[in-house]
C-alpha positions as CSV (number, residue, x, y, z in Angstrom):
1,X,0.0,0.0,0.0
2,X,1.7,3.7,-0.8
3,X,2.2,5.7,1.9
4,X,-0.2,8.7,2.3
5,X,0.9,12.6,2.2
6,X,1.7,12.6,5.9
7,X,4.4,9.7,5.7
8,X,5.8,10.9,2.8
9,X,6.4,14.5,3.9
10,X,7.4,13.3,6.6
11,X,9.7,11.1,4.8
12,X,11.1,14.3,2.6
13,X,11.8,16.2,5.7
14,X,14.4,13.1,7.0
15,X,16.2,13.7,3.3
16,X,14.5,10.7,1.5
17,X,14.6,12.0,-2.1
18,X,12.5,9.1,-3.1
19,X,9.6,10.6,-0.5
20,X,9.7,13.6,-2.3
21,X,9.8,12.2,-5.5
22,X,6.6,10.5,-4.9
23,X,4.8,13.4,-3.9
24,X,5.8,14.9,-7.1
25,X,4.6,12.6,-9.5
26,X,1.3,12.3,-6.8
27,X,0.6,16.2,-6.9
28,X,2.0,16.9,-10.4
29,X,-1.1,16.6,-12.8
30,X,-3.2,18.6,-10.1
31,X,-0.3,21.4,-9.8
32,X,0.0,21.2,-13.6
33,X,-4.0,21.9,-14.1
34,X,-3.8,25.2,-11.5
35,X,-1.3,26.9,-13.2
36,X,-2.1,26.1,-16.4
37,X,-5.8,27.6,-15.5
38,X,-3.7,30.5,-13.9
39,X,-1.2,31.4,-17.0
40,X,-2.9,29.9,-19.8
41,X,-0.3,28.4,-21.4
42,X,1.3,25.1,-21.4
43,X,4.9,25.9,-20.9
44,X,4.6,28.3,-18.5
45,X,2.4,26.1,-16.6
46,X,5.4,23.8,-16.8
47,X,7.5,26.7,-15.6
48,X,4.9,27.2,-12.7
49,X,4.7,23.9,-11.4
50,X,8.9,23.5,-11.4
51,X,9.3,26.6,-9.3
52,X,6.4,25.7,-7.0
53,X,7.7,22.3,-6.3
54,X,11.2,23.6,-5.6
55,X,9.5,26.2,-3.3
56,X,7.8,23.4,-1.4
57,X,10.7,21.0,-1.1
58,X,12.6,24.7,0.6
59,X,9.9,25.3,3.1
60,X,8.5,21.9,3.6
61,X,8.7,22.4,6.8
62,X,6.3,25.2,7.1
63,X,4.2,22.5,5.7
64,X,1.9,22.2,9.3
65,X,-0.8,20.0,8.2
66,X,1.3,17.5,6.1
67,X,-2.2,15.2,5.4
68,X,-3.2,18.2,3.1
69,X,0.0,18.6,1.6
70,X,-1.7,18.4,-1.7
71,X,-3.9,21.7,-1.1
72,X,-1.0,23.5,0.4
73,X,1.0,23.0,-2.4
74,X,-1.5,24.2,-4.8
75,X,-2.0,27.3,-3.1
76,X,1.8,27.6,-3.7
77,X,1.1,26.9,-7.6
78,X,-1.7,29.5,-7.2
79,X,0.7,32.0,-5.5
80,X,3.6,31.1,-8.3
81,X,1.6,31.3,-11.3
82,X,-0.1,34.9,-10.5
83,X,3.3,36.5,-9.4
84,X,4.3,34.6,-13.4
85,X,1.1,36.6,-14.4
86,X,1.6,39.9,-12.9
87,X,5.5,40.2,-14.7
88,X,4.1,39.1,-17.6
89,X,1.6,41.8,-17.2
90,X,4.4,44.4,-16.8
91,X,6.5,43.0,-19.9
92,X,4.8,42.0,-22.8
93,X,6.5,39.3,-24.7
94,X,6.1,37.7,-28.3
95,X,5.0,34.4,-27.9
96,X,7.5,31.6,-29.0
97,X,4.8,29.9,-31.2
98,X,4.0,33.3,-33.1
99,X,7.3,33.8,-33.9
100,X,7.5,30.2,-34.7
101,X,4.7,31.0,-37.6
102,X,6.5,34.2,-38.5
103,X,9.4,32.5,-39.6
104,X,7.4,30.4,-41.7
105,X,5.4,27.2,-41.6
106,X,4.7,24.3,-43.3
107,X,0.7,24.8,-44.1
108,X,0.4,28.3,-43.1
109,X,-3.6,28.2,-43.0
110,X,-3.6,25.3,-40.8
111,X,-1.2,26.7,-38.4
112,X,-3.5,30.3,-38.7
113,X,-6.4,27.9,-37.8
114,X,-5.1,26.0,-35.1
115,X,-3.5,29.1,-34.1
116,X,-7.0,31.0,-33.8
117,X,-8.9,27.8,-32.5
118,X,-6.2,27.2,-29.6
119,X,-6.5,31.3,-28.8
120,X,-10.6,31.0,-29.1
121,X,-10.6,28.1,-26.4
122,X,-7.7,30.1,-24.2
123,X,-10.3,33.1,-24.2
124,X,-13.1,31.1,-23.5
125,X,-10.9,29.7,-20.4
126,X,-10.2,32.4,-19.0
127,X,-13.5,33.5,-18.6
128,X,-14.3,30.6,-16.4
129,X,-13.5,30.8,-12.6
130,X,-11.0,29.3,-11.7
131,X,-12.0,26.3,-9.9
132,X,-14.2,25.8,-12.8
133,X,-10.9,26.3,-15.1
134,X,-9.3,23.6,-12.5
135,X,-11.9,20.9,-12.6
136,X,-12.0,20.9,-16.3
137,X,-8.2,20.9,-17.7
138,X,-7.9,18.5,-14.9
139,X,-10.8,16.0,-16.5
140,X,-10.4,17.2,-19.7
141,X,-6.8,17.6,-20.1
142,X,-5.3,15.6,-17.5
143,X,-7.9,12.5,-17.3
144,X,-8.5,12.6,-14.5
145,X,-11.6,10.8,-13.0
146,X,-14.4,12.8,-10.5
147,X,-13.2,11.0,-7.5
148,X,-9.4,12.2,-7.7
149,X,-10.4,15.9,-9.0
150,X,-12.5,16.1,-5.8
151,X,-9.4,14.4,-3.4
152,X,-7.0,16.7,-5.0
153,X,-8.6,19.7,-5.0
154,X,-10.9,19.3,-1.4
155,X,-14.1,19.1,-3.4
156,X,-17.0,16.8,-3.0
157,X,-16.9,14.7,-5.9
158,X,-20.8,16.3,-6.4
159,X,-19.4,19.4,-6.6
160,X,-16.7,18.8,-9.0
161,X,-19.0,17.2,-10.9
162,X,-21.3,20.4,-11.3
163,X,-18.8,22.6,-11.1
164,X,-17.6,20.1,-14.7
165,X,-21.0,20.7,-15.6
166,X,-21.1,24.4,-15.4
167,X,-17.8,25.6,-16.6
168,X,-18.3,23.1,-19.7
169,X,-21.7,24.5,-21.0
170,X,-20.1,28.3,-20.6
171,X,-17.4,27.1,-22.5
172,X,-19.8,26.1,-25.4
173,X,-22.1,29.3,-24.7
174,X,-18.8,31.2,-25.2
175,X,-17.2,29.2,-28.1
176,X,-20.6,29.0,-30.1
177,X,-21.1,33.5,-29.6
178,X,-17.4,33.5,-30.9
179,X,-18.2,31.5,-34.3
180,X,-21.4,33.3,-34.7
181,X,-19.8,36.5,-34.0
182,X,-17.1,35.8,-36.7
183,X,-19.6,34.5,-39.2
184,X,-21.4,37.6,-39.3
185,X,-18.3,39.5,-40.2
């Protein structure tokens, strides 16, 4: 049977690596899913999560409920990704993929398209809260079933279930306005 958050913080604080290890790839896909519904994008969710789980691993022992380790390190990711946002915020940046399709590529309509539809869907995203923007990169993105979405994130599995629901159909409300708003250009 693998040992729960407790026994392997506790574990981590002793200097067992492998402890540590396991709570990474345990907390990952959650930690992954909360910053990418923070930042919006992929690699600097990836940045995100590899900051917030050196940050942990630093202060683990600040850690004072280590049964919820899981929650506490998400609010690190939280904390991580908006501090990400707000520099981002102050320096504007070209994004690697636009410059990518500046330089030239292969089908340039497809890449305008998927461009465009993967822009659409971030804007869409980002008008969901963000538990909403949580529960559904995590199910939707991640695989993850009910059950686990609602363990990881301290949700009833009811509630992550509606709140799957909800953030889904507003996500079709918002996509469909979009294409009839474009259509009628």
């Amino acid at each position: 049977m693998p040992d729960d958050d407790a026994q392997l913080v506790e574990r981590s604080r002793a200097g067992d690596r492998d402890a540590f290890g396991a709570l990474v790839r345990r907390h990952l896909p959650a930690a992954h899913a909360v910053a990418l519904a923070v930042t919006g994008e992929s690699a600097d969710a990836d940045d995100v999560c590899q900051d917030a789980f050196v940050a942990a691993l630093a202060k683990l022992d600040e850690c004072r409920n280590p049964d919820r380790f899981g929650a506490w390190l998400r609010q690190i990711v939280r904390n991580r990704a908006r501090d990400l946002q707000r520099v981002r915020a102050a320096r504007p940046q070209v994004r690697l993929e636009a410059a990518a399709d500046a330089a030239g590529p292969d089908d340039p309509s497809a890449a305008v398209e998927r461009r465009e539809s993967a822009e659409r869907l971030r804007a869409a995203l980002a008008t969901l809260r963000e538990v909403g923007r949580e529960v559904v990169l995590l199910h939707d993105l991640e695989g993850l079933r009910h059950r686990e979405i609602a363990d990881l994130l301290g949700l009833s599995e009811g509630a992550v279930r509606v709140q799957l629901f909800r953030a889904r159909r507003a996500l079709r409300a918002r996509l469909q306005a979009d294409a009839a708003a474009g259509a009628g250009r």
